[in-house]
C-alpha positions, -999 to 999 in steps of 0.1 A, spaced: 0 0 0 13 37 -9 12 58 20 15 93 21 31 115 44 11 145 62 24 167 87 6 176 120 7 216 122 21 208 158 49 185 149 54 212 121 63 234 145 80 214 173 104 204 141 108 242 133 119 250 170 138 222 173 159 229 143 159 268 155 172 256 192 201 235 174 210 267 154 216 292 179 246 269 188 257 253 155 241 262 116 258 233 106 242 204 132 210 220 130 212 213 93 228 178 99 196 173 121 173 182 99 182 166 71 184 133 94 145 138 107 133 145 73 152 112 60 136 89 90 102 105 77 106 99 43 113 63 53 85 55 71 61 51 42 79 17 26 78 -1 59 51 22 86 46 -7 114 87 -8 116 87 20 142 80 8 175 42 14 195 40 43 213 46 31 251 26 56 272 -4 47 249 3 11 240 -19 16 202 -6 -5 171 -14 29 149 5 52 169 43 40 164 78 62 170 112 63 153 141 73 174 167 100 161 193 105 194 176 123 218 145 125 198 113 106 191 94 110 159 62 101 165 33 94 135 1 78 136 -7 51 108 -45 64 91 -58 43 59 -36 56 35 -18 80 52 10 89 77 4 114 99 36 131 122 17 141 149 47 151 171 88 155 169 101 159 206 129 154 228 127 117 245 129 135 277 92 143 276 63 135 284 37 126 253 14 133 275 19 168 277 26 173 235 -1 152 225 
């Protein structure tokens, strides 16, 4: 099945500050970053379930890729893959959801 990619206005901007936050120290790893996150989401198409569930919410369609510190996490709808949030692992869904 072809899946396509759709970004959450949320994780939209949690990517943007993120990025922005890496910046202020280094241009250069904030790029290096954001190439990396965009790679891991152009990835998850070809093989969606290959991220592992969510644990704090335990659901098969809510699944997260791990970038260092970070968790990419997208939710798996019909035909599409939604990033509904980019964060640091530090915290709590809960909260970002």
């Amino acid at each position: 099945m072809a899946y396509s990619v759709k970004w959450s206005p949320r994780a939209a901007s949690h990517f943007e500050d993120i990025c922005e936050y890496i910046a202020k120290d280094s241009k250069y790893y904030a790029t290096l970053f954001a190439r990396k996150v965009l790679s891991i989401v152009k990835s998850i198409p070809q093989f969606p379930k290959s991220g592992r569930v969510v644990p704090e919410y335990n659901d098969e369609d809510l699944r997260e890729k791990l970038y260092e510190n970070y968790r990419i996490v997208y939710r798996i709808k019909e035909a599409t893959i939604e990033i509904v949030a980019i964060c640091h692992g530090s915290r709590l869904l809960e909260n970002i959801l």
